[in-house]
N, C-alpha and C positions, 0 to 999 in steps of 0.2 A: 512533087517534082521540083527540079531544082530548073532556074530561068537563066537562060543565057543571055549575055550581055545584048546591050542595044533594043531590047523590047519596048516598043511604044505604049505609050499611057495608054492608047486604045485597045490593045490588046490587056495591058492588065483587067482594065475595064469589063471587056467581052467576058474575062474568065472572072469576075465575082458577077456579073448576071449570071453565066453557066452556071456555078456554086450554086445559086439561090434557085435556080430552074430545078435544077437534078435532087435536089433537097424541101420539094414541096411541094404541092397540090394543088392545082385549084387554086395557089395563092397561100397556102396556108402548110404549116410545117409543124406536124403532129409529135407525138413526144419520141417516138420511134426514129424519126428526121431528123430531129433538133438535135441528138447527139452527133449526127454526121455531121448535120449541116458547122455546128461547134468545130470538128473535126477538122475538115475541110476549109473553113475560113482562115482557122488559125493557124494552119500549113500552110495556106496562102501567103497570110500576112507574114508569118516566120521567111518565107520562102524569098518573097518581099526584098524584103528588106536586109537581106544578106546580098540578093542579086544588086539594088540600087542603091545600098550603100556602098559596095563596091565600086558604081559607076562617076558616086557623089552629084545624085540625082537625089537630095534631101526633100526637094521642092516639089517633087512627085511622089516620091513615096508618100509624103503630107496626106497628099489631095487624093491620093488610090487608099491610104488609109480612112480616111475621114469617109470616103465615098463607100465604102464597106459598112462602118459603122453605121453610116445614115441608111443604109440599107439593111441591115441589120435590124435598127430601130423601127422602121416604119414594113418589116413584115410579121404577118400575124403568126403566133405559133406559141405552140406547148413548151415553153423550157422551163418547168417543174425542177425539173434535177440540176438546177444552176449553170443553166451552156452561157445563161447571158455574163455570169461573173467571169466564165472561162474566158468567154470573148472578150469581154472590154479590160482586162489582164495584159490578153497579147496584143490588142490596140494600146492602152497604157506605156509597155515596152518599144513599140514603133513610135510613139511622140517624144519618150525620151529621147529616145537614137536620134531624133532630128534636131531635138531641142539641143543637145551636147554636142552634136556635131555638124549640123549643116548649116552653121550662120552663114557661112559666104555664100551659099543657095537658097537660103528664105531664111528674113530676119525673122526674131523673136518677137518685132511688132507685129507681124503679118500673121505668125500664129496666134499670138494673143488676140488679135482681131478676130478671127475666127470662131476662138472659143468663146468670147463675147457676143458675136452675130448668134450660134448658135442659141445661147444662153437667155437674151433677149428677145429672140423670135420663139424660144420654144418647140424648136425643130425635132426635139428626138420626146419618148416617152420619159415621161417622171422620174423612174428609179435610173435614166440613163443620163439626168441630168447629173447626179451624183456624180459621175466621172469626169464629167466637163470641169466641175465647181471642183472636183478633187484636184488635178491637174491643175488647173489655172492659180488655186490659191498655194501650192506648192512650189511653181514657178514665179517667173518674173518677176525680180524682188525689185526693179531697182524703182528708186522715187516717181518717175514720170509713169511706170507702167501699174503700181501699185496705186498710184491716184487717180487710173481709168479703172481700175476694178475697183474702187471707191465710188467712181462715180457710175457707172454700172451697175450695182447693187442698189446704189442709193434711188436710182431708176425702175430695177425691177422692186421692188421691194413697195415701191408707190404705185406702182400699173395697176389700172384699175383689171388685166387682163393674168395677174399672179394670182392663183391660189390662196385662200387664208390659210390655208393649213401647210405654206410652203415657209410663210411669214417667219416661224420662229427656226427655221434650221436657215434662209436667209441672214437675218440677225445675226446669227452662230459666227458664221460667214463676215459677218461687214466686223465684228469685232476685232477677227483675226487680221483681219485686213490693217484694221486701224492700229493694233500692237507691230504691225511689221513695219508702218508707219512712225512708230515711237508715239502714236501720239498720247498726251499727258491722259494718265492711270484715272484721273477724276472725269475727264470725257466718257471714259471707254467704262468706267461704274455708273454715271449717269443715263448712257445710251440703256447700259442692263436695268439699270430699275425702272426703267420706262416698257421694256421688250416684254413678251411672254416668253413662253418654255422652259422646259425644264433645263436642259443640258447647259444651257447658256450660263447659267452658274459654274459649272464645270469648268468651261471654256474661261469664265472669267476665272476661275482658280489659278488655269494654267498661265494667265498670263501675268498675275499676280506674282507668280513665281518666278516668269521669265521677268519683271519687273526689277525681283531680289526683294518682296514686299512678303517675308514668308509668314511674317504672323496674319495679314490677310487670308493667303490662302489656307493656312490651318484654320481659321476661323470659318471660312467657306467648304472646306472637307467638314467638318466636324459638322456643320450644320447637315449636311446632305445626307451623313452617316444618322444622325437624330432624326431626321425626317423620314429614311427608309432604309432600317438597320436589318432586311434580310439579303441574305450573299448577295444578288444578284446586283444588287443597285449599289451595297456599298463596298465592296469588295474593293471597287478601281480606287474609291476616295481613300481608302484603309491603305492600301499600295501606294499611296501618290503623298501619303501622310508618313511612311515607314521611308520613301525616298527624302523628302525634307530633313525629318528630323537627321537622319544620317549626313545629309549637305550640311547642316546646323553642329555635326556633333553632338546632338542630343540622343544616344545611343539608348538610353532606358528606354523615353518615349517610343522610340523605336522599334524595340522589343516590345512592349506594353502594345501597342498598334497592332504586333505579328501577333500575338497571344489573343488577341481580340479576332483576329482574323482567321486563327488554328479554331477557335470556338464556334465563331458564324457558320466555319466548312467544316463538321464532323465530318469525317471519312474521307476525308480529301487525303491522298497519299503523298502528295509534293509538297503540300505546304507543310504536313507533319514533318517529313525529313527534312524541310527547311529550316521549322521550330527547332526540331532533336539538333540540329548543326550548331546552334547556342548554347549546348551545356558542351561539358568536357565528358571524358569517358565515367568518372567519379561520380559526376554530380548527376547524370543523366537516370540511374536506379531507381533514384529520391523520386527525381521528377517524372518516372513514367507511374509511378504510384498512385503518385496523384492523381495525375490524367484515371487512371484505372477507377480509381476513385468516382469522379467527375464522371467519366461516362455512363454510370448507372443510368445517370439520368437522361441518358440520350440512346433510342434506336437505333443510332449506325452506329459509324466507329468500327466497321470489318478489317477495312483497309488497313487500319491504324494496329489492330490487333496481329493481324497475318504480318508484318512488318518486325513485331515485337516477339513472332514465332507463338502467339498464345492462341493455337488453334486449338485447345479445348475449351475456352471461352464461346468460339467460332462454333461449334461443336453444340454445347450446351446451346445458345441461341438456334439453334437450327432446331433441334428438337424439341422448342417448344411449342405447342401447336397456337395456329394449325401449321404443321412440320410441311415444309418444304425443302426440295433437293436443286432448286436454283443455284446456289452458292459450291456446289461440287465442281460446277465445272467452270468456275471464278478462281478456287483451291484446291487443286487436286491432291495437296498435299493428306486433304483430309480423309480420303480415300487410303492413304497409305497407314496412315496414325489410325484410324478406326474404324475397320474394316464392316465389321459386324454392325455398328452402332449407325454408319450409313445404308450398311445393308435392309435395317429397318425402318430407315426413314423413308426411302427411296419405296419399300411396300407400303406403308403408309400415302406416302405423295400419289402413286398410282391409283389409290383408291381414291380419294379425292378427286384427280382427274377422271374418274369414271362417273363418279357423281354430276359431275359439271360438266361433261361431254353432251351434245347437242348435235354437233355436224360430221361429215368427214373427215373434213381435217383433223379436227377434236379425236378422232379415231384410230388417225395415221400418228398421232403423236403420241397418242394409251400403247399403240402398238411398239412405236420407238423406245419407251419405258419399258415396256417388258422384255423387250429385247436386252436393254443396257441391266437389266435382272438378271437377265438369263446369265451373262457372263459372270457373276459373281459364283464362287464355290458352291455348289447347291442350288444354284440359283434355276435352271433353267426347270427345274421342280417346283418351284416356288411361282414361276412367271406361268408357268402351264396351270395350278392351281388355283390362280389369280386371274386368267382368260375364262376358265370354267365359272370361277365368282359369279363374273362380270355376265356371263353367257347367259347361266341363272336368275340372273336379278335383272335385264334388259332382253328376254326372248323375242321383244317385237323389233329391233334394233337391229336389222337386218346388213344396216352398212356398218356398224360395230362387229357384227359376226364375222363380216367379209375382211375387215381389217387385222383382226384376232385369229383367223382361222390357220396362220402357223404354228399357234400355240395349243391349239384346241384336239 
C-alpha cells in the first residue's frame, strides 16, 4: 500500500507490530512465514520511505526504520532461505536515503550515535551486527567522526562482554578505520602483526595499495596465494595481483597472474574467454592446442571445450564408464551431432540407475529416463524392453512396478 501524507509515527509503528503479528505464531515465524514476513517488511519499508521522504520527515523515517530492524532482530524464526539478507538490503537503502538526504532533519552525528549505541550494547544478533559495522564504516568519513569509531572499537574490542571469536573481524574493522584516518602505514602493520585472523592480511593488502606501497601488497597476495593455492582462497589475491600489475604497467606479470588463474579454475567459462581475449585471431590456434594439450591432465575443462565447438571430445568423455547422460542437458548440442552414440549412453545410464534405485523417488526418475528413451527414433521399443529388464530382475519392488507400469 502506498501511505498518504501526514501519517504519524504511531501509526507506522502499529503497522510493523501488525507485520510481525500476522507473520507468526506463538512468537515464532516458521520458514513458510519468514518469506512473507520478508515480503511485507520490505514493502513497508519501500513504502516508507517514498511517503516520508516526500514529507522530509528523514528523522522518522530513521527511528520507524531502526525500530523494524530491532524487531526483526529480536524475533525468533526460520529464515533458512536468506529473508534476513533481503531485509537488511532494504533497511541499508532506507539509511542511505536519510544519510544523503536528511541533514537538515537528523545530523549525521545523531546517526552515527546510534549505530554506535547499537553496536556497543549488543542490541541485535551477531550476523546482524554486520550491517551495523558495514554501514558505520562506509559512512562518516570526516576526522572527528572517524575518531569515535576509533575509539569505539578500541572499547568494544577490550569489553570483557565481546566475543573471542568476534576479536579478529573487529581488528579487520579498527585497521580500516585507521587507513581513513591516514594514519602512518608502520602503525597499522604493527597493530596486524600483533592481531589474529586470517583476512586481516588481506585487508592490510588493500590498504597497502591504497598507500601506493604496491610492492608490499604484491608481497602480501603472493604470500596468501602460497599459503592456500586452491581457487577458493586465492582466487581474489590472483585478481587483486592482475589489478596492480596493470596500475604498475606491468602487463606480462599480469597476464602470467590470469594464466595462473585460467589453471586454478579449469572449466570456468568467463575466465577462459577472458584468457582467449589476450591472443589475436592468429595466435589464438597455437594457443588452444596447448591448452588441449594441458587438459589431459585435468577432469573437467567441458565448458572450455563446448566453447572451442569440440564436442566430440565432450562426447568421448561422456562414454567412458561408468557413462552418464548428465551433461545432455548442459549441451544439447550433443544430441544433435550424435544421435545414436547418446542414444546408448542414456540406455546404459538407466541401467545404472536401476542398480542404485532404493526409494520412490529413485523410481519416478528410472521412469522419467525412460520416458526421455522413448522419444528417440525407436526408442519407445527400447524403453518398453528396459521396463521389462528392470520388472525381471526387482519382482519384489512393488513401487518400482508402480512407477514403470506405463512402459510395461
Amino acid at each position: 500500500m502506498r501511505y498518504a501524507t501526514g501519517i504519524s509515527k504511531a501509526e507506522y509503528k502499529k503497522e510493523i507490530t501488525s507485520i510481525f503479528s500476522r507473520n507468526t505464531t506463538r512468537g515464532f515465524s516458521d520458514w513458510r512465514q519468514c518469506g512473507n514476513l520478508c515480503i511485507d517488511t520490505c514493502t513497508f519499508l519501500e513504502n516508507t520511505a517514498d511517503a516520508l521522504s516526500s514529507e522530509g520527515r528523514y528523522a522518522d523515517l530513521f527511528e520507524i526504520t531502526n525500530r523494524c530492524y530491532m524487531k526483526w532482530s529480536s524475533t525468533d524464526k526460520d529464515d533458512s532461505s536468506g529473508e534476513t539478507q533481503g531485509f537488511c538490503t532494504t533497511v541499508q537503502d532506507n539509511w542511505a536515503i536519510v544519510y544523503e538526504k536528511g541533514q537538515e532533519d537528523i545530523s549525521h552525528a545523531l546517526m552515527q550515535k546510534w549505530f554506535m549505541e547499537q553496536l556497543e550494547g549488543h542490541t541485535v544478533i551477531d550476523y546482524m551486527e554486520d550491517d551495523l559495522y558495514d554501514f558505520l564504516l562506509k559512512h562518516f568519513k570526516n576526522e572527528d567522526e572517524l575518531l569515535l569509531k576509533k575509539a569505539m572499537l578500541e572499547r568494544v574490542m577490550s569489553s570483557s562482554d565481546t566475543c573471542k571469536y568476534d576479536i579478529p573481524v573487529l581488528q579487520d574493522n579498527y585497521i580500516k578505520v585507521l587507513a581513513d584516518l591516514k594514519a602512518p602505514i608502520e602503525e597499522i602493520r604493527s597493530f596486524v602483526q600483533k592481531s589474529g585472523g586470517y583476512s586481516i592480511w588481506d585487508t592490510l593488502a588493500a590498504i597497502e595499495q591504497e598507500y601506493g606501497n604496491y610492492d608490499a601488497a604484491i608481497a602480501l597476495y603472493e604470500k596468501r596465494i602460497a599459503e592456500r593455492p586452491d581457487s577458493y582462497w586465492s582466487n581474489e589475491p590472483r585478481r587483486a595481483l592482475i589489478e596492480i600489475f596493470k596500475k604498475i604497467g606491468d602487463n606480462q606479470k599480469a597476464f602470467e597472474q590470469l594464466k595462473e588463474l585460467l589453471w586454478a579454475n579449469v572449466g570456468d567459462r568467463s575466465i577462459f574467454l577472458e584468457y582467449k581475449e589476450q591472443f589475436s585471431k592468429d595466435e589464438w590456434p597455437s594457443e588452444w592446442n596447448r591448452i588441449l594439450e594441458e587438459l589431459k591432465n585435468h577432469p573437467g575443462g567441458t565448458a572450455w571445450y563446448a566453447v572451442e565447438g569440440r564436442f566430440d571430445i565432450i562426447m568421448d568423455m561422456i562414454e567412458e564408464p561408468p557413462v552418464s547422460d548428465g551433461l545432455f542437458d548442459v549441451y544439447p548440442e550433443l544430441e544433435k551431432l550424435y544421435p545414436d552414440r547418446c542414444f546408448k549412453v542414456r540406455v546404459e545410464s538407466v541401467r545404472a540407475d536401476a542398480a542404485r534405485a532404493s526409494k520412490r523417488s529413485d523410481y519416478r526418475w528410472l521412469a522419467r529416463n525412460l520416458k526421455t528413451i522413448s522419444k528417440y527414433n525407436g526408442g519407445m521399443e527400447k524403453a518398453r524392453e528396459l521396463a521389462a529388464e528392470f520388472a525381471n530382475m526387482y519382482p519384489r519392488r512393488s513401487a518400482m512396478l508402480d512407477e514403470l507400469r506405463p512402459f510395461l
